[in-house]
C-alpha positions in Angstrom: 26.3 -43.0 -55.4 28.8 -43.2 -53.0 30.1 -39.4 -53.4 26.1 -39.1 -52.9 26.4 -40.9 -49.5 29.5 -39.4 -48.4 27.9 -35.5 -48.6 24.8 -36.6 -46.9 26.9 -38.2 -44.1 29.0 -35.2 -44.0 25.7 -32.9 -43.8 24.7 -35.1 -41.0 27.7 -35.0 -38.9 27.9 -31.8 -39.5 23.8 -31.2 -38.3 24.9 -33.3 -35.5 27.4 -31.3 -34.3 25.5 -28.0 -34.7 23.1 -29.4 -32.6 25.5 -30.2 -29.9 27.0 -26.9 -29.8 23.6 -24.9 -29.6 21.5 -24.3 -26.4 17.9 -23.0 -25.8 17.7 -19.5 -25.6 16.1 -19.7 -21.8 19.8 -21.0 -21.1 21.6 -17.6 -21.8 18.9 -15.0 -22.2 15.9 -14.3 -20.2 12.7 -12.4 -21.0 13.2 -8.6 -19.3 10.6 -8.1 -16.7 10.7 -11.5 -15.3 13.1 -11.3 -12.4 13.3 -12.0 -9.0 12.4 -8.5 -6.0 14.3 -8.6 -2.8 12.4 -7.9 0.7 13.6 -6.9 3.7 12.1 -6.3 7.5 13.0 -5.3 10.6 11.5 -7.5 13.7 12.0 -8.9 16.4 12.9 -12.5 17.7 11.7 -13.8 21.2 12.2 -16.6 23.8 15.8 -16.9 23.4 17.5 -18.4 26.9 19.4 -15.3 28.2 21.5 -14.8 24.6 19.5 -11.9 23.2 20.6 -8.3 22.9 22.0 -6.5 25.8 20.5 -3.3 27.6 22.9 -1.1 25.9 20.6 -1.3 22.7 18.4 1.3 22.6 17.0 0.0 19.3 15.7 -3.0 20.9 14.4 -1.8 24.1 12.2 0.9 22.1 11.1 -2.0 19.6 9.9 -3.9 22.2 8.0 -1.0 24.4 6.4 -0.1 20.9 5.4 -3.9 20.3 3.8 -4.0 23.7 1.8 -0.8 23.4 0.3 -2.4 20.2 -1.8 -4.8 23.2 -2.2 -2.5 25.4 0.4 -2.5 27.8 2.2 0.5 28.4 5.6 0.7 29.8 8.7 2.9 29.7 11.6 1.5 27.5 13.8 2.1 31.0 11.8 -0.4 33.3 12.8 -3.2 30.6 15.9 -5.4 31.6 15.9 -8.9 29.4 18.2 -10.9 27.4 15.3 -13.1 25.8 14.5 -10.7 22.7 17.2 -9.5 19.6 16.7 -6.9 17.0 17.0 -8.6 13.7 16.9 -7.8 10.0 14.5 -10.2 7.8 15.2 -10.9 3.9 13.3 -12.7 1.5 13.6 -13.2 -2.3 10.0 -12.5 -4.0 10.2 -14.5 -7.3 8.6 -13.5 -10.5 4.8 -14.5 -10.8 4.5 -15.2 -7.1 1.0 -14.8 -6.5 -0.5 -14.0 -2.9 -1.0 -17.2 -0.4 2.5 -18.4 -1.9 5.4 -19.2 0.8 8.6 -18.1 0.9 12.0 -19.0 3.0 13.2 -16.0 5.2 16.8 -15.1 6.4 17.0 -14.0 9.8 20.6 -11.7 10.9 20.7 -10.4 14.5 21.1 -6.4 14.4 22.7 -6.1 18.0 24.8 -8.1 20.2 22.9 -11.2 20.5 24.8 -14.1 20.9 22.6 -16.9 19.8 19.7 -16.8 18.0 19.4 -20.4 18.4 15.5 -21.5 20.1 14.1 -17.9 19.2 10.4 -17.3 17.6 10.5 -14.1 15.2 7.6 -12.2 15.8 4.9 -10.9 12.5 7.0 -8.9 10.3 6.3 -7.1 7.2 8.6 -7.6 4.3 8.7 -4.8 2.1 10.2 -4.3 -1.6 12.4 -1.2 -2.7 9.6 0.7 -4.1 8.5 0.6 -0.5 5.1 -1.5 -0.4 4.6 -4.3 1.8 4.7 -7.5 -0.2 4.8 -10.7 2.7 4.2 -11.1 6.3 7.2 -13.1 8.0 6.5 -15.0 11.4 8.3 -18.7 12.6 10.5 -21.0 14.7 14.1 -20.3 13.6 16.6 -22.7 12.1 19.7 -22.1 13.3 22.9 -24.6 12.2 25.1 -23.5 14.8 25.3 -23.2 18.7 27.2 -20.9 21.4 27.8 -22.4 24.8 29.3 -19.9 27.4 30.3 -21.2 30.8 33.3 -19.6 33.3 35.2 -17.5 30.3 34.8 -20.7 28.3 33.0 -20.8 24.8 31.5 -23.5 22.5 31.1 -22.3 19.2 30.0 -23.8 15.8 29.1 -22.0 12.7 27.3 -18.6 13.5 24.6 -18.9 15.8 23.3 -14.9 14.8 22.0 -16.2 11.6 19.3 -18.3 11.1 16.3 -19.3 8.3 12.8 -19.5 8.9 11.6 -22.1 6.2 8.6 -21.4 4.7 8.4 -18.3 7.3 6.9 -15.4 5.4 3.3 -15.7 3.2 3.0 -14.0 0.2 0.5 -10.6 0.4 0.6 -9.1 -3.0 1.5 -10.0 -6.7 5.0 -9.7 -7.9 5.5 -6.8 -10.0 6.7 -7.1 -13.6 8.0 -5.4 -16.4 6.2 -6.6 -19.5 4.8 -4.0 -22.2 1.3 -3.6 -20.9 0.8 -3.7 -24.9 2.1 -6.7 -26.0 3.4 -6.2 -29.1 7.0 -6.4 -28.3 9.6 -8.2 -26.1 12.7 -8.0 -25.1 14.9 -10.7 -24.4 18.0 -9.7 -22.4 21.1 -11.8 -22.7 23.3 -13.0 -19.3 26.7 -12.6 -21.3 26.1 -9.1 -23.3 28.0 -9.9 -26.5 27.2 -8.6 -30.0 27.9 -12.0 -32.0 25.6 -13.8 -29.8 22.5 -10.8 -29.9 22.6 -10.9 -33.6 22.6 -14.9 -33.8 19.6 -14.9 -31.3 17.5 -12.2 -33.8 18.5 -14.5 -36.9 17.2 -17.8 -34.7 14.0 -16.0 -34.1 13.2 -14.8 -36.8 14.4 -18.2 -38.9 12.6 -20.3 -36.2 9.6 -18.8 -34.2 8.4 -16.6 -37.6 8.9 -13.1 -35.7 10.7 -9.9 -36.3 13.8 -9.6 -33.9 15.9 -7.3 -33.7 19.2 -6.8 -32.2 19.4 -3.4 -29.9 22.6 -3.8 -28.5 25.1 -6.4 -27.5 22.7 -7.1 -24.1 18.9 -6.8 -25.9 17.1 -8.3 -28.4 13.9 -7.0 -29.3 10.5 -9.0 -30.6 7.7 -7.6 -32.7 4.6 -9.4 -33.1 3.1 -6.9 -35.0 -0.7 -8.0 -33.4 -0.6 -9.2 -29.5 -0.3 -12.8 -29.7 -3.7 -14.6 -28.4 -1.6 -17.1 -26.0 1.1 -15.2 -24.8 2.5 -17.8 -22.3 2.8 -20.2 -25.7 4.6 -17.3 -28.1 7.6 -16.8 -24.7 7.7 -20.8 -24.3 8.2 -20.9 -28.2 10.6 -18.4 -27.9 12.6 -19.9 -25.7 13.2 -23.0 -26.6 14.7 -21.3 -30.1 17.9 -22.6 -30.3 20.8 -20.4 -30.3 24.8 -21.5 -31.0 26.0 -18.8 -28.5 29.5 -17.3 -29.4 32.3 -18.1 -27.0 34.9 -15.5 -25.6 38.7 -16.4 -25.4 39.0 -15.6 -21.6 41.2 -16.6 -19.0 40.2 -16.2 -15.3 43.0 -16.1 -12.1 41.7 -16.3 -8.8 45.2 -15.1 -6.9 44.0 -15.9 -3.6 43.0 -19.9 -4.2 45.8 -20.3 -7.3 43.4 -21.2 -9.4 43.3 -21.0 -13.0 40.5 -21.7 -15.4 40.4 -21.1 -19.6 38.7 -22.2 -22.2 39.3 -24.1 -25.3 39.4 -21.4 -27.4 42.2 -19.1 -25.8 45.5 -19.5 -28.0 49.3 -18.4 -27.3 51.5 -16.7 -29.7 55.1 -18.0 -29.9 56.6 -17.1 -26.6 59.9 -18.6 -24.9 59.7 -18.3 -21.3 62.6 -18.5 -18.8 62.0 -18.5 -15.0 64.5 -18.3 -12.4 64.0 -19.4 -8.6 65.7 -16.3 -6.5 65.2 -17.2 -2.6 66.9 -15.3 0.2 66.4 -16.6 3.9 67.1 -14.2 6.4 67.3 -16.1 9.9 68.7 -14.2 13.0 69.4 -15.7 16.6 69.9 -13.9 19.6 72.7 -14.9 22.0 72.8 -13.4 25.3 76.3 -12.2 26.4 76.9 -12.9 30.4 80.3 -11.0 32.1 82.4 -14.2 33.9 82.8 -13.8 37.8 81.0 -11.6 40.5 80.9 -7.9 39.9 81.6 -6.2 43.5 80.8 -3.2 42.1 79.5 -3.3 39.0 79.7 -0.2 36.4 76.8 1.2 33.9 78.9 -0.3 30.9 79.5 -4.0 32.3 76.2 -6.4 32.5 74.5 -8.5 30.6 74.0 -8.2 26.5 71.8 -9.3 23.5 74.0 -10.1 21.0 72.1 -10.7 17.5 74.0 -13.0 14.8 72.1 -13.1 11.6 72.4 -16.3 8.8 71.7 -15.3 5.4 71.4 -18.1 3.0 71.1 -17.3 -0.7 69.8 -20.1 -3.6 70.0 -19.0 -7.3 69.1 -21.8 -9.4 70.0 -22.2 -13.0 67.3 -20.6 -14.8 64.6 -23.2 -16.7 63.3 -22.7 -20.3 60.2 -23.3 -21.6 59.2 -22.9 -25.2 55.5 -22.4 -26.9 54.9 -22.7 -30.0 52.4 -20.8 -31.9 48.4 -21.7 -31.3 49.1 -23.7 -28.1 46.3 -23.7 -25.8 46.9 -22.7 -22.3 46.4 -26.4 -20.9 49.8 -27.1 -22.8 51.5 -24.1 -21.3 50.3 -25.4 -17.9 51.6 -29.1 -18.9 54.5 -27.6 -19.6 55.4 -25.1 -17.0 54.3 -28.4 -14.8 56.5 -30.5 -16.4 59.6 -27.6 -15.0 57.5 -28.1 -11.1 56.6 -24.8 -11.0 53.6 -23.8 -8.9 50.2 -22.5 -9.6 50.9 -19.2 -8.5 54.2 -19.0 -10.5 51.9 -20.5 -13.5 49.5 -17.0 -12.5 52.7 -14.4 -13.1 53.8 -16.3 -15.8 50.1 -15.2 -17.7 50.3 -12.1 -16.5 53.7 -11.9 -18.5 52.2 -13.3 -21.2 49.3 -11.3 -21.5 51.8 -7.9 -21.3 53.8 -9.4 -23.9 50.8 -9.7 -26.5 51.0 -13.6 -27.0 48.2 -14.2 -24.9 45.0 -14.1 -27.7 42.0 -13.6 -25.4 41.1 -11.9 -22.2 42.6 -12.3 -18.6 40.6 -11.9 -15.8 42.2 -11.3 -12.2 40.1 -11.9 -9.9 
């Protein structure tokens, strides 16, 4: 009875932790065709105080004798002389099952030599996708965090003042395209992290959990048959997602070089390595004397007057070298313990991997970034 209690608590610890290390398959995959479109515009935006684009942009001048002929006022781009208007580009992001009336945020960038967008109005603008059909109309008071104050030379700046938001600026004209099979007999799921272990635990989980045929294509796709199109198709995705999936994790460490950072994950393990770093500085600091003759030169010749004499001090410091020994399957949170133990810096911690990784003790994947 006990050895009977014993293997149901170890079944249950171990259910336990499977549970904790699997996710919902919505975490790492998502179902192809459902993505987010970019849009972008060109317009214009008016009423700024004197800060607008200069009369050395054509582009704007043009755009705003072609906005004006649109009411019936005709004028020639070379009678125009104002400061209030700036060319701008206009981006949106058109999410997946947008559906027309919907609102969207809008970015607003200056195109010219504005200086401040800051108090503008941008003017209707269409919004169009890359397969070129208009998708949203953008028109709104700006939102700009940032100011530019110019006053005799001086100048007041904070954050940049040629960028600004238009919150719910831009209304939603047409449907969001998507990619689903206009059959719907199959799927595919596309993974975040291509990675063949993962793929073929995802078909396994499927077809063990939400009773369909899956199939993994490649390391990135996962393909579901229905064999019949499912009656509720919003139901068969939202079951598929929520399949849990114990996703398998890559031995990878990533180096930023320009913030010293350095970031691993549990899994990474070193190889028996012995590492011995030296601290080889050389200052090189030079001052310049200037050399004066003594007395009053009557007549002074070309080869007497005054000289800058350089005089260089050169200070070298070679430390005794410091050793540091891993021993095999240490994790690289010990080898930074360690090398920190010695005070050696983050960056010296960043060649130090590198090292390791050329010397084949490193068991994963380094990443510079």
């Amino acid at each position: 009875m006990k050895r009977l209690l014993f293997l149901l608590l170890l079944l249950f610890s171990a259910g336990v932790w499977g549970q904790g290390s699997s996710v919902r398959l919505k975490e790492i995959a998502r179902v192809q065709g459902v993505r987010d479109n970019a849009l972008v515009g060109y317009g214009l935006v008016i009423g700024l105080a004197g800060s607008g684009d200069t009369g050395k942009n054509r582009l704007t001048v043009q755009s705003v004798a072609n906005t004006l002929s649109h009411f019936g006022v005709n004028i020639s781009p070379d009678d125009l002389n104002s400061r209030n208007v700036a060319a701008v580009m206009v981006t949106a992001t058109l999410p997946a099952f947008a559906e027309s009336g919907q609102k969207l945020d809008v970015s607003v960038s200056s195109l010219g030599d504005a200086r401040s967008l800051s108090g503008g109005i941008l003017l209707l603008t269409p919004l169009n996708g890359p397969d070129g059909k208009l998708y949203a109309l953008a028109q709104g008071a700006l939102s700009v965090g940032g100011y530019q104050v110019r006053a005799f030379g001086s100048v007041d700046q904070k954050n940049h003042p040629t960028v600004g938001r238009v919150p719910d600026g831009a209304t939603v004209e047409r449907e969001a395209p998507l990619g689903l099979a206009e059959d719907g007999r199959t799927l595919d799921v596309v993974l975040y992290q291509p990675d063949f272990t993962t793929a073929q635990r995802i078909a396994e989980s499927l077809r063990r959990n939400a009773g369909v045929s899956a199939v993994a294509e490649h390391a990135g796709k996962v393909r579901v048959n229905f064999g019949t199109p499912p009656s509720d198709l919003v139901q068969a995705i939202s079951r598929i997602e929520n399949v849990p999936v114990t996703p398998d994790q890559i031995a990878r460490v990533v180096v930023n070089e320009r913030t010293g950072t350095v970031v691993s994950g549990g899994d990474v393990r070193l190889g028996a390595v012995t590492i011995s770093q030296g601290d080889l500085r050389i200052q090189v600091q030079t001052d310049y004397l200037v050399s004066q003759p003594d007395g009053v030169l009557i007549n002074p010749s070309r080869n007497i007057g005054t000289a800058v004499v350089p005089q260089a001090n050169i200070n070298v410091q070679d430390p005794e070298a410091r050793l540091v020994s891993i021993p095999n399957g240490a994790t690289v949170a010990d080898l930074i313990a360690a090398l920190r133990a010695i005070h050696l810096s983050t960056r010296d911690v960043i060649t130090i991997l590198q090292s390791i990784k050329d010397a084949g003790a490193l068991r994963g994947e380094l990443v510079i970034q």
